[in-house]
C-alpha positions as CSV (number, residue, x, y, z in Angstrom):
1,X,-35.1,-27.8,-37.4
2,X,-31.9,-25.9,-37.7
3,X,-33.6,-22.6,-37.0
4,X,-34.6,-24.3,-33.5
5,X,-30.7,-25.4,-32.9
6,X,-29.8,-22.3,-33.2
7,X,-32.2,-21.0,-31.0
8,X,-31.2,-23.9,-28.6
9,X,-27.6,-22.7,-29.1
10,X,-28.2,-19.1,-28.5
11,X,-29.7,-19.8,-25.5
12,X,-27.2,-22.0,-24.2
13,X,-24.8,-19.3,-25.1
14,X,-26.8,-16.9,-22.9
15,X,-27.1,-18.6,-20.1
16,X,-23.6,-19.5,-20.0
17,X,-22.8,-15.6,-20.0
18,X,-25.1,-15.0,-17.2
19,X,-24.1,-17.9,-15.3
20,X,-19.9,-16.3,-16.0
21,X,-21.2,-12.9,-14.8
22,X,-22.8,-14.3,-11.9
23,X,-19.7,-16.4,-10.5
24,X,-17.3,-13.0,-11.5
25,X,-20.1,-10.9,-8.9
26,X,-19.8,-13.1,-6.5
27,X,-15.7,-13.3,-6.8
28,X,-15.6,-9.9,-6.1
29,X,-18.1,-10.0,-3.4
30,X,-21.5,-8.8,-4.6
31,X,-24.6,-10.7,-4.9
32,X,-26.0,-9.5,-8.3
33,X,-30.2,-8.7,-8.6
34,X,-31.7,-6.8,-11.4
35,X,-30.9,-2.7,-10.8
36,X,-28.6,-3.5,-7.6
37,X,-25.3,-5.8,-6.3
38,X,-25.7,-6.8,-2.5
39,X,-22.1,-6.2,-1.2
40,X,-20.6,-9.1,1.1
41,X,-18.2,-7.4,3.0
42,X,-20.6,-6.0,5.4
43,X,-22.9,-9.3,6.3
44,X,-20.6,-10.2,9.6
45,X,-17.1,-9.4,10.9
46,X,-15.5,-9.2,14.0
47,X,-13.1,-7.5,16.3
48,X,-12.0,-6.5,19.4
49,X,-13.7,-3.1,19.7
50,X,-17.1,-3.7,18.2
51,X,-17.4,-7.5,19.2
52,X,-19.5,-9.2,15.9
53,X,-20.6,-6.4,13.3
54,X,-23.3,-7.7,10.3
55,X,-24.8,-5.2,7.9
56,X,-25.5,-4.8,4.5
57,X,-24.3,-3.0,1.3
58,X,-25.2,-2.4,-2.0
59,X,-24.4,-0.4,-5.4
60,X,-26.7,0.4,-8.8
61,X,-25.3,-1.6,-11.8
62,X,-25.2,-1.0,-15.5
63,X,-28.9,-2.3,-15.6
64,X,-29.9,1.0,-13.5
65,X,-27.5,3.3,-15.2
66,X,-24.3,2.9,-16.9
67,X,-23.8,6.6,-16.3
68,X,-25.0,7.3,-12.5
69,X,-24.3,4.5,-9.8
70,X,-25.4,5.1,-5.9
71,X,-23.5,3.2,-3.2
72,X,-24.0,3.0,0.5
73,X,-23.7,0.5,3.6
74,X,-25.3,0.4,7.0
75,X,-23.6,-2.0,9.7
76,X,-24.0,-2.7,13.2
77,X,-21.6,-3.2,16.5
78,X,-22.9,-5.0,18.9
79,X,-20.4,-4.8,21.5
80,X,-20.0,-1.0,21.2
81,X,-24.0,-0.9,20.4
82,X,-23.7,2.2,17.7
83,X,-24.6,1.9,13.7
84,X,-22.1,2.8,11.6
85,X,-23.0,3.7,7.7
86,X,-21.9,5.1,4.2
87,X,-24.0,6.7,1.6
88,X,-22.4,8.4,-2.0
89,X,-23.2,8.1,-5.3
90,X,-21.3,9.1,-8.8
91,X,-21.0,10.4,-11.9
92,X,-19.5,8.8,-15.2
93,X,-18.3,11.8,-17.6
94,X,-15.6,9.5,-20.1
95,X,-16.8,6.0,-20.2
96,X,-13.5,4.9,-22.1
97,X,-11.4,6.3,-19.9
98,X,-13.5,5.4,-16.8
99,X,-13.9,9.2,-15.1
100,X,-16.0,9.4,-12.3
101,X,-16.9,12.5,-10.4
102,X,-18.1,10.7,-6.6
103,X,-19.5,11.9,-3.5
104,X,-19.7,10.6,-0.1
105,X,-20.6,10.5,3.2
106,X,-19.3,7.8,5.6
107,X,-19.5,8.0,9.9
108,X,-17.6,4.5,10.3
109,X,-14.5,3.2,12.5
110,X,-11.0,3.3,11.2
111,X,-7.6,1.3,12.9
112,X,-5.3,3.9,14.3
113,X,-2.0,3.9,12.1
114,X,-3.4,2.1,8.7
115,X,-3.4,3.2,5.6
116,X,-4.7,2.6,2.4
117,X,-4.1,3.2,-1.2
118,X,-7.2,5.6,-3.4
119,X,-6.9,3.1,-6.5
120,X,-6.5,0.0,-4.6
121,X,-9.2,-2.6,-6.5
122,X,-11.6,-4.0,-4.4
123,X,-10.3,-7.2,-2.9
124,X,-12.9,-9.8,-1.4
125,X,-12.2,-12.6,1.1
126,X,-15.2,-14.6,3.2
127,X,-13.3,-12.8,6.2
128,X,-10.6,-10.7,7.2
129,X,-8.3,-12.6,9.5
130,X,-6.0,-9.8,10.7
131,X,-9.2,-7.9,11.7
132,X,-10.8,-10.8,14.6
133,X,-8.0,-9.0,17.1
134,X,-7.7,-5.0,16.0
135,X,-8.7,-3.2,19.2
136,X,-7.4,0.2,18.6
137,X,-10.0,2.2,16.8
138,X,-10.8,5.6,16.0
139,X,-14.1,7.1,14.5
140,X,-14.1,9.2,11.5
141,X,-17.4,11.6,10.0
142,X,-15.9,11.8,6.6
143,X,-17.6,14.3,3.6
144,X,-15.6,13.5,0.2
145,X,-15.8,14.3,-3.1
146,X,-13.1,12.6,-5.4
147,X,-12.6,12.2,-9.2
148,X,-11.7,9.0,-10.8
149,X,-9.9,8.7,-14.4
150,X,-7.2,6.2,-15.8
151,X,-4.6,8.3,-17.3
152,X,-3.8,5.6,-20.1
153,X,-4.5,1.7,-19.9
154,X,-0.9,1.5,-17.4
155,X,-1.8,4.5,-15.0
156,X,-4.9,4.9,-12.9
157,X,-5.1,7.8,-10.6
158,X,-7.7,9.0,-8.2
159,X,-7.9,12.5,-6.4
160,X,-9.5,13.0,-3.0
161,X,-10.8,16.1,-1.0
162,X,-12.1,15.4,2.4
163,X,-13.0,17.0,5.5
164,X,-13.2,14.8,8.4
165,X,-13.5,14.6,12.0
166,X,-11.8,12.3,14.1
167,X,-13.0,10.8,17.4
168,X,-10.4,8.3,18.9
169,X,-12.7,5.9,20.8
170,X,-9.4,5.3,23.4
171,X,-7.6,7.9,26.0
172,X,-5.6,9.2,23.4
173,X,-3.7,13.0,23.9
174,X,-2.3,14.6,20.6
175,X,-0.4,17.3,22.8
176,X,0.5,20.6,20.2
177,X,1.7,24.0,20.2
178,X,0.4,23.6,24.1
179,X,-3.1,22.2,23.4
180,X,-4.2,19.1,23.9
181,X,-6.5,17.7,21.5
182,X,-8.5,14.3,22.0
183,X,-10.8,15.1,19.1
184,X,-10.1,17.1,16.2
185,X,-10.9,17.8,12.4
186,X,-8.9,17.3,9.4
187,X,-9.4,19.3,6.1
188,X,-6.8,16.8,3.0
189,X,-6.5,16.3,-0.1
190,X,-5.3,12.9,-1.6
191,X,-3.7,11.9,-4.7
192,X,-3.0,8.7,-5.8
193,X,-1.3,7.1,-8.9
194,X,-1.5,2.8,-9.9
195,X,1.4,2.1,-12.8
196,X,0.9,-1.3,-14.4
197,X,3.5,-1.0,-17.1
198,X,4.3,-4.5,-17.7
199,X,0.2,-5.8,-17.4
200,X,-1.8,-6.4,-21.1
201,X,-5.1,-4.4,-21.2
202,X,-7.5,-4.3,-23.9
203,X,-10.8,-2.4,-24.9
204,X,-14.3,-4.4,-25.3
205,X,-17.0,-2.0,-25.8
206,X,-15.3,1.1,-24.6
207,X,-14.5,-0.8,-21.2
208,X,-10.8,-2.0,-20.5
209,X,-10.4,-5.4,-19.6
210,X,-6.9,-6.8,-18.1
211,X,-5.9,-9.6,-20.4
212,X,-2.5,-10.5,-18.2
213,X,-1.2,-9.1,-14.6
214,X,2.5,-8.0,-15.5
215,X,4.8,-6.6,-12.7
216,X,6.3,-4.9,-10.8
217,X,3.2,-2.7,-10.2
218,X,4.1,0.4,-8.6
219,X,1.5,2.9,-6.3
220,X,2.2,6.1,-4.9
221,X,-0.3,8.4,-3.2
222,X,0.2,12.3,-1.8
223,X,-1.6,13.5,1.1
224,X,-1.4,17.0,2.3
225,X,-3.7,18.2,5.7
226,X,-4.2,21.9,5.8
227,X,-4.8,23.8,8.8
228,X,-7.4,26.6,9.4
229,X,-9.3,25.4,5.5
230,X,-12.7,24.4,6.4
231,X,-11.7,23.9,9.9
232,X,-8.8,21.8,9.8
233,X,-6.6,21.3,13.2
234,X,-3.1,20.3,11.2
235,X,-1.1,20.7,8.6
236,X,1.0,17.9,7.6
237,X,1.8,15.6,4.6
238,X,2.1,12.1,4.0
239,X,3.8,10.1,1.3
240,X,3.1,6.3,0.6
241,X,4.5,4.1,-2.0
242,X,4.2,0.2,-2.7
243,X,5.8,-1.8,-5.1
244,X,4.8,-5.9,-6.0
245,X,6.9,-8.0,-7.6
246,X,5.9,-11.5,-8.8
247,X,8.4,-14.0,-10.3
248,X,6.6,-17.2,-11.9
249,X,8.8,-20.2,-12.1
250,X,8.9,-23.4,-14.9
251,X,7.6,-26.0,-12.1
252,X,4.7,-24.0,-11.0
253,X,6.6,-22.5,-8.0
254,X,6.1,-18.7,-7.5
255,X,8.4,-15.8,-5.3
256,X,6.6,-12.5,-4.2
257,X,8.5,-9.4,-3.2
258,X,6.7,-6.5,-1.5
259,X,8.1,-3.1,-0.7
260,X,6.0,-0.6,1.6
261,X,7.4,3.3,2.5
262,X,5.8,5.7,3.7
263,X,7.0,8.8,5.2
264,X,4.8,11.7,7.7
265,X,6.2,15.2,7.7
266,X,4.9,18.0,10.2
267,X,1.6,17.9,12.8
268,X,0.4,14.5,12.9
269,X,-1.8,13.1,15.2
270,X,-1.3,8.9,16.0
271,X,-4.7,8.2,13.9
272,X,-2.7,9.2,10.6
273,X,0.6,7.7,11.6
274,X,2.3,4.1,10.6
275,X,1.8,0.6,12.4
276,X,3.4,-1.8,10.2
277,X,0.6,-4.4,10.4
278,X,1.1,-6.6,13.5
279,X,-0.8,-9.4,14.1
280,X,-0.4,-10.9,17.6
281,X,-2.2,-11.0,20.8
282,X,-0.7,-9.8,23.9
283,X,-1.7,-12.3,26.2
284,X,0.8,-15.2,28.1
285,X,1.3,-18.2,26.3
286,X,1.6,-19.4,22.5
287,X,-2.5,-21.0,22.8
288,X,-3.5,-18.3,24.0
289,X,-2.2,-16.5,21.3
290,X,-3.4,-19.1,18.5
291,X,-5.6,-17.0,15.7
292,X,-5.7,-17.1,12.2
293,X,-2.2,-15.4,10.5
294,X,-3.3,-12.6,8.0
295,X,-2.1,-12.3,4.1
296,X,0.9,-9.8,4.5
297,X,0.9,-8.7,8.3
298,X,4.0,-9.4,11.0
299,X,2.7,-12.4,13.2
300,X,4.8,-11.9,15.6
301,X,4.3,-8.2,16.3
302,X,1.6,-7.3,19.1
303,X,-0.9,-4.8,18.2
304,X,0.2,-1.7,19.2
305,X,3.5,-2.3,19.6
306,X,5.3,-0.1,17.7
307,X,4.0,2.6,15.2
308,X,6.2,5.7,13.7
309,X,6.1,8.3,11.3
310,X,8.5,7.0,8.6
311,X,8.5,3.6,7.7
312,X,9.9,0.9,5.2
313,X,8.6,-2.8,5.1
314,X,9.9,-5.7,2.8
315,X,8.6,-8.8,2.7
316,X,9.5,-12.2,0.4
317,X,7.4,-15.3,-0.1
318,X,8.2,-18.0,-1.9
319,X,5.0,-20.5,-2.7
320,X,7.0,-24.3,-3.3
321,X,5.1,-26.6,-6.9
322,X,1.6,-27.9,-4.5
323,X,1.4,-31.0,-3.1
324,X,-0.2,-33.1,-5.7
325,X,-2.4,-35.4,-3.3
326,X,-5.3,-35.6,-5.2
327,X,-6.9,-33.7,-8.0
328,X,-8.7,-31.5,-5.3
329,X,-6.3,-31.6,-2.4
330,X,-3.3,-30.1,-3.3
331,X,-1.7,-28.7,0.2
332,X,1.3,-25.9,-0.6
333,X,4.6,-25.2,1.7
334,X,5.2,-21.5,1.8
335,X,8.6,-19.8,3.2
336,X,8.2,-16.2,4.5
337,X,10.8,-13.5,5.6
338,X,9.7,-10.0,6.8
339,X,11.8,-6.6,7.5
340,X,10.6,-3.5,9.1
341,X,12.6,-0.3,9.7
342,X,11.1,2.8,10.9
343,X,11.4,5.9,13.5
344,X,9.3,8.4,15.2
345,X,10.0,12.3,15.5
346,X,8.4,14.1,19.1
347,X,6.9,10.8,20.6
348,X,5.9,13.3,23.5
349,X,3.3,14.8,21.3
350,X,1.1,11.1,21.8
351,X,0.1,10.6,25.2
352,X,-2.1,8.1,27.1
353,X,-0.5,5.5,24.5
354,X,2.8,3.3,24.9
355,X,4.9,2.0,22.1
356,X,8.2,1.9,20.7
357,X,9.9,2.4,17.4
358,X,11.4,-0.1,15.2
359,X,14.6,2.2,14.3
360,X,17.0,-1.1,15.1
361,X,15.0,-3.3,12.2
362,X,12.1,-6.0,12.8
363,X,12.5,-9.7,11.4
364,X,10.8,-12.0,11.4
365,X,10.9,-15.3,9.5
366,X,8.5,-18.2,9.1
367,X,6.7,-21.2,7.0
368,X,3.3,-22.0,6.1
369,X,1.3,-25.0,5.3
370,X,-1.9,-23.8,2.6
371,X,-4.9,-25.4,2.2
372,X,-5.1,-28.2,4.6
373,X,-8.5,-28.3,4.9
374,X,-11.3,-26.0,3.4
375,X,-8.8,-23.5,2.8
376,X,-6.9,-23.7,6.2
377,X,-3.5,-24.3,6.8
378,X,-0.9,-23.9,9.6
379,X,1.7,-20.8,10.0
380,X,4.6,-20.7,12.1
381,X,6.7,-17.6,12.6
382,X,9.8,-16.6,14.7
383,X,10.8,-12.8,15.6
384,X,14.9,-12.6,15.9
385,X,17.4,-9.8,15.9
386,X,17.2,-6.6,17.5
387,X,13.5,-6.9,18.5
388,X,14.3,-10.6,19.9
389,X,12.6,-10.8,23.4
390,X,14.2,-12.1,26.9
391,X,11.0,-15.1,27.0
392,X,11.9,-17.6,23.8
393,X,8.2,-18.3,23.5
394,X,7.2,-14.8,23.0
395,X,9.1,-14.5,20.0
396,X,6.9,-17.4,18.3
397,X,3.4,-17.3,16.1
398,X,1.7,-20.6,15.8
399,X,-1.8,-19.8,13.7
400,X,-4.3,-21.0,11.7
401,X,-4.0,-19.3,8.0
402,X,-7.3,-18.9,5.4
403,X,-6.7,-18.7,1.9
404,X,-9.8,-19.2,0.2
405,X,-11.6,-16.8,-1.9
406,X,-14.6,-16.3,-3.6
């Protein structure tokens, strides 16, 4: 009898650890089977450019190989009517330290004048609100081959060499050295640094686990284009650094400070340059302009608006104790403030494009309402000071926001 019990236990155990792993692949977006993880992200977006997009991903787990993984997405547009795809695989040479030797292949669409960090951790939502209105795109053929390796349990870094061609899919002119270039190659190399020095990590089974989140958590990343290596156009160099700040308080109330820089120094064509992350449709009237408000973009920005080659963004929320409703309907008041500074050197190298340059300061300023229903709420946001426009109702965001995750 008690050999049974423990059986019964054991069992229970088991399943309880399978069910835990199950609910922690689907948080982070994958959809678990036996020697493979479906990957979410590519079963249906949209935007301007491509109109609805649905496709499918996947990556070997630990079942397959704890030591070799293979990777790879294929999507499709169906507004522009062209697959777009990934394929790579890797290497793990120091399990403890987590070193990876990768390779890939990727002929996908990128927004003109974003950016994003090497060690950034995969972060899943159902959907991307900022993306439903991106229309500026360019496509990139990209060939990489990176290393992975945490430094210690505080520092992760990640390098990058890539070669990559570059297809704007819009007029665009990057006029140099008296040439004109539509299309062009980029030969870079990309190193990229994520300090934690404040978060508690420790080792189960020569894998690191994060026992708390401490900040500020600081990333910095290095990119340098070389001309005439492997057929590179350009040379230039890019510098990018982030900083998070999160202050908890006694009655469950929480502040969040972000810092974003980043600075572009010699030939650099539009694609590689800075937007700040706008998030507003230029059309007439507030309705019309009624989306869904992204996680840390400028709602009242219009795409395209402004971009430049050095940058700084700050931006402060403060999330207000929730509502306390019910047990399950706890709506939460959020008060937001954002600040953008930036310039441009030789705007008369980008043609066929307009914008300006945000060397007078942005601000914006707003409040949201969380978690209303299903995970939407309401945002409002108003756009004062030097960017201030003559019509009052051009300076106002009224939007949906979405803050549920899996």
């Amino acid at each position: 009898m008690q050999s049974q019990t423990a059986a019964s236990e054991s069992t229970a155990q088991q399943d309880s650890l399978r069910r835990r792993a199950f609910i922690t692949n689907i948080g982070n977006g994958y959809f678990p089977t036996k020697y493979f993880n479906f990957d979410l992200r590519y079963l249906i977006k949209f935007n301007q450019y491509e109109g609805f997009r649905t496709g499918l991903g996947a990556i070997t787990n630990d079942a397959f190989s704890n030591r070799y993984r293979v990777t790879g997405y294929l999507s499709y547009g169906f507004r522009d009517a062209k697959f777009k795809y990934s394929i790579g695989g890797g290497t793990r040479i120091r399990p403890r330290s987590n070193t990876w030797i990768n390779v890939a292949y990727t002929d996908d669409l990128q927004e003109t004048g974003s950016s994003t960090f090497l060690t950034d951790k995969r972060f899943f939502t159902i959907f991307q609100p900022r993306l439903l209105n991106i229309d500026l795109f360019h496509r990139f053929i990209n060939r990489t081959i990176s290393l992975e390796h945490r430094i210690s349990p505080h520092l992760l870094s990640e390098i990058q060499l890539a070669r990559t061609d570059v297809l704007p899919t819009y007029s665009y002119i990057f006029y140099i050295d008296d040439t004109s270039y539509h299309d062009f190659n980029l030969s870079t190399s990309i190193v990229s640094l994520q300090w934690s020095p404040f978060s508690r990590y420790e080792y189960v089974k020569d894998k690191l686990k994060e026992l708390k989140k401490g900040f500020p958590q600081f990333t910095l990343q290095y990119t340098q284009s070389y001309k005439n290596l492997f057929g590179g156009d350009f040379n230039f160099l890019k510098l990018d650094f982030r900083s998070v700040y999160q202050l908890e308080h006694a009655n469950n109330a929480l502040t969040t400070v972000t810092m974003r820089a980043g600075i572009a120094k010699g030939k650099t064509p539009l694609t590689h340059l800075y937007h700040t992350y706008p998030n507003n449709i230029t059309k007439e009237t507030i309705l019309q302009r009624f989306s869904v408000a992204g996680l840390n973009s400028f709602e009242t920005m219009y795409f395209n608006e402004f971009f430049s080659d050095r940058f700084t963004t700050l931006q402060l929320k403060h999330f207000f104790k929730p509502f306390k409703i019910t047990e399950r309907y706890q709506p939460q008041l959020v008060l937001i403030t954002r600040y953008a500074l930036g310039d441009m050197n030789h705007i008369e190298r980008h043609q066929n494009v307009t914008f300006g340059t945000l060397d007078k300061g942005y601000t914006e300023s707003g409040v949201e309402i969380n978690k209303l229903l299903f995970g939407f709420g309401l945002s409002f946001a108003y756009r004062y000071g030097a960017y201030h426009l003559p019509r009052e109702e051009d300076n106002i965001a009224f939007k949906f926001t979405f803050n549920l995750t899996l």
